[in-house]
C-alpha positions as CSV (number, residue, x, y, z in Angstrom):
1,X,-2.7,9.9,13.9
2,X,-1.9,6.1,12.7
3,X,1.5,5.1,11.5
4,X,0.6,4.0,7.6
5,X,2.7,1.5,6.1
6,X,2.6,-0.1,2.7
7,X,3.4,-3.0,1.1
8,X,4.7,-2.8,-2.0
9,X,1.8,-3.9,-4.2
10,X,-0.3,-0.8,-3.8
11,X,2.5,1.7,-3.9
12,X,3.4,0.4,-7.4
13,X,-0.5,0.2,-8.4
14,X,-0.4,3.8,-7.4
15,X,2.5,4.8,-9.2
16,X,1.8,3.0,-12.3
17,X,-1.5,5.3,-13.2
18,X,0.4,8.5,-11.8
19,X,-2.2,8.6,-8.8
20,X,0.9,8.4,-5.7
21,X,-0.1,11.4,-4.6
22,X,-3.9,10.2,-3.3
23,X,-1.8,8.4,-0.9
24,X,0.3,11.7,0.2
25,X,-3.2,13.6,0.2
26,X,-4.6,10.9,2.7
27,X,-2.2,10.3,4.9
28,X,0.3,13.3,4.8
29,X,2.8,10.4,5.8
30,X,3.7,6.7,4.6
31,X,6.3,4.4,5.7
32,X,7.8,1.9,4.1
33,X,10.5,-0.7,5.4
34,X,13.3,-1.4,3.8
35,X,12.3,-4.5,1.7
36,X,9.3,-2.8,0.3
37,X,11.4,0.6,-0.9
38,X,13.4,-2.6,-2.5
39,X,11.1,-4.2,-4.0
40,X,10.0,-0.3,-5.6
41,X,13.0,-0.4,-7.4
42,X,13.9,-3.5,-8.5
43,X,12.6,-2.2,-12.0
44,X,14.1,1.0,-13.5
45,X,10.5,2.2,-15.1
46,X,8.7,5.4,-14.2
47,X,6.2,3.6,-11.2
48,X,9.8,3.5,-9.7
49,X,11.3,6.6,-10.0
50,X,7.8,8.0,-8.8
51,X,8.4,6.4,-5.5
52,X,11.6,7.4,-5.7
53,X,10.5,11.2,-6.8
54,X,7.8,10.9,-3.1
55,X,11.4,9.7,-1.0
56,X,13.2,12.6,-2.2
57,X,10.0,15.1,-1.3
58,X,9.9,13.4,2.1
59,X,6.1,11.9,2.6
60,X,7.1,8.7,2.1
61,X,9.9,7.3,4.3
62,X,11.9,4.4,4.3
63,X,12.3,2.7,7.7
64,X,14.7,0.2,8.7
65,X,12.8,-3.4,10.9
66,X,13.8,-5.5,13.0
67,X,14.3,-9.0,11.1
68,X,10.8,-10.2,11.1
69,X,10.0,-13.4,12.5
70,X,7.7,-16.0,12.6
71,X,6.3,-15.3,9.6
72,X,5.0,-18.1,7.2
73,X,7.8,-18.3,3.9
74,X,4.5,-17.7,1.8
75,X,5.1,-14.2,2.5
76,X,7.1,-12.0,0.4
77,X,10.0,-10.2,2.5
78,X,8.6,-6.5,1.8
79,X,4.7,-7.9,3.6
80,X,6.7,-9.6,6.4
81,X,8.6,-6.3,6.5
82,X,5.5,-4.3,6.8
83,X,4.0,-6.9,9.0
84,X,6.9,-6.3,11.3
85,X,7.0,-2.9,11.2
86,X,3.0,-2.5,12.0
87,X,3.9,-5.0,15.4
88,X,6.2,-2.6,17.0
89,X,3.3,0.3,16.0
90,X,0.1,-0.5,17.6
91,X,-1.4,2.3,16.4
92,X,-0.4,1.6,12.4
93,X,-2.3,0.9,9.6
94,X,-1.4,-1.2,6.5
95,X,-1.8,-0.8,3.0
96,X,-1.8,-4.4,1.1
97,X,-4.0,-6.2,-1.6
98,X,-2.4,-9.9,-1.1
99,X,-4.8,-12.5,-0.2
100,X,-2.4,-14.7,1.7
101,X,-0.8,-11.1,4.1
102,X,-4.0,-9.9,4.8
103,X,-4.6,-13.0,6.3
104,X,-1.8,-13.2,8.3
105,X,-2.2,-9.5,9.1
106,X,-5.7,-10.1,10.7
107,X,-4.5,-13.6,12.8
108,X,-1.9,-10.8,14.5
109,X,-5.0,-8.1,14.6
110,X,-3.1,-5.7,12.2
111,X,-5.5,-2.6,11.4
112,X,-5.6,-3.1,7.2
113,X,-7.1,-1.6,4.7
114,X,-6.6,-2.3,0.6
115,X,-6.2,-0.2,-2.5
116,X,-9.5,-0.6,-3.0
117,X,-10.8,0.4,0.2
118,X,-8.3,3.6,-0.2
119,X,-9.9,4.9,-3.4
120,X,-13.2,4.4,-2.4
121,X,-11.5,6.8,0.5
122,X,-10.4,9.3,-1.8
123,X,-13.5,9.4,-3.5
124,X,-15.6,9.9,-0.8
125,X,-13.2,12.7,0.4
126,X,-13.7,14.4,-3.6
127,X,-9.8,13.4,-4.1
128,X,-11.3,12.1,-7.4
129,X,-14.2,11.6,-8.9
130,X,-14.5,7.7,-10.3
131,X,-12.5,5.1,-7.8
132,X,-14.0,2.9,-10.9
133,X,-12.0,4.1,-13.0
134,X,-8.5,4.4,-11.8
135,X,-9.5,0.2,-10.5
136,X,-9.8,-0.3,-14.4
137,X,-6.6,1.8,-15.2
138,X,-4.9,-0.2,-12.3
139,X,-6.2,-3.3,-13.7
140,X,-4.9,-2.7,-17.4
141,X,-1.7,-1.9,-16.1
142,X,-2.0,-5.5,-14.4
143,X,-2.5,-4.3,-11.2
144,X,-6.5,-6.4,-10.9
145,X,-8.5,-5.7,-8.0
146,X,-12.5,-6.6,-7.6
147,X,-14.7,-4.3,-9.0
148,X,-17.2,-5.8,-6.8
149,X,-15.6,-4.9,-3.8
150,X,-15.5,-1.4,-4.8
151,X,-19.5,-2.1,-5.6
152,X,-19.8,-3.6,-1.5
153,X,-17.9,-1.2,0.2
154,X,-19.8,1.6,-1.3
155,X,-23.2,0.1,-0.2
């Protein structure tokens, strides 16, 4: 089974409409480095102590990189981290939305998927029933993801 790692973007996208858990239902596991787990808390609000809540349960784990390197300043630490951490694990796959490290991610042929592609996932797998609909709770929460893709990746 792939090592899954997440940035911090979807993790908190998650958290924000109480809907962690479709990760922990897909994936049984998900890592995190250090910088991400960070950048979870940097806010005392309830996305955070959820990700704080799936630490303490053990299916999401916090692991500790190597110094990442080589990585354009663009990136936010927590992406280079996850970045990092997906080099030294061929067989991982990441979890991140932004435009500018999924870029990056497929110039180092890192295995990727988004929060969109992971509720389309869920829904296919009868996890839930509207991937639609969580996209627009994610989105009023200020979490905005396309819509659209949702619409191509189901055709």
């Amino acid at each position: 089974m792939a090592v899954i790692i997440s940035d911090t973007g979807p993790l908190l996208a998650f958290a924000g409409i109480h809907q962690l858990t479709i990760l922990q239902q897909l994936f049984k596991t998900v890592w995190i480095p250090q910088a991400v787990w960070q950048e979870s808390q940097a806010h005392s609000d309830d996305a955070a102590q959820q990700i704080a809540t799936a630490l303490q349960q053990g299916w999401l784990q916090v692991m500790t990189v190597p110094p990442p390197q080589d990585f354009p300043v663009s990136l936010g630490e927590g992406e280079q981290e996850a970045m990092q951490f997906a080099i030294t694990n061929p067989s991982a796959l990441l979890i991140m939305d932004d435009r500018l490290a999924r870029r990056e991610a497929l110039q180092r042929k890192l295995a990727f998927v988004g929060t969109v592609k992971v509720l389309w996932i869920a829904e296919q797998r009868h996890l839930i029933s509207d991937a639609a609909v969580l996209l627009d709770a994610m989105a009023a929460n200020g979490y905005y993801l396309s819509r659209q893709l949702l619409q191509q990746i189901s055709e």
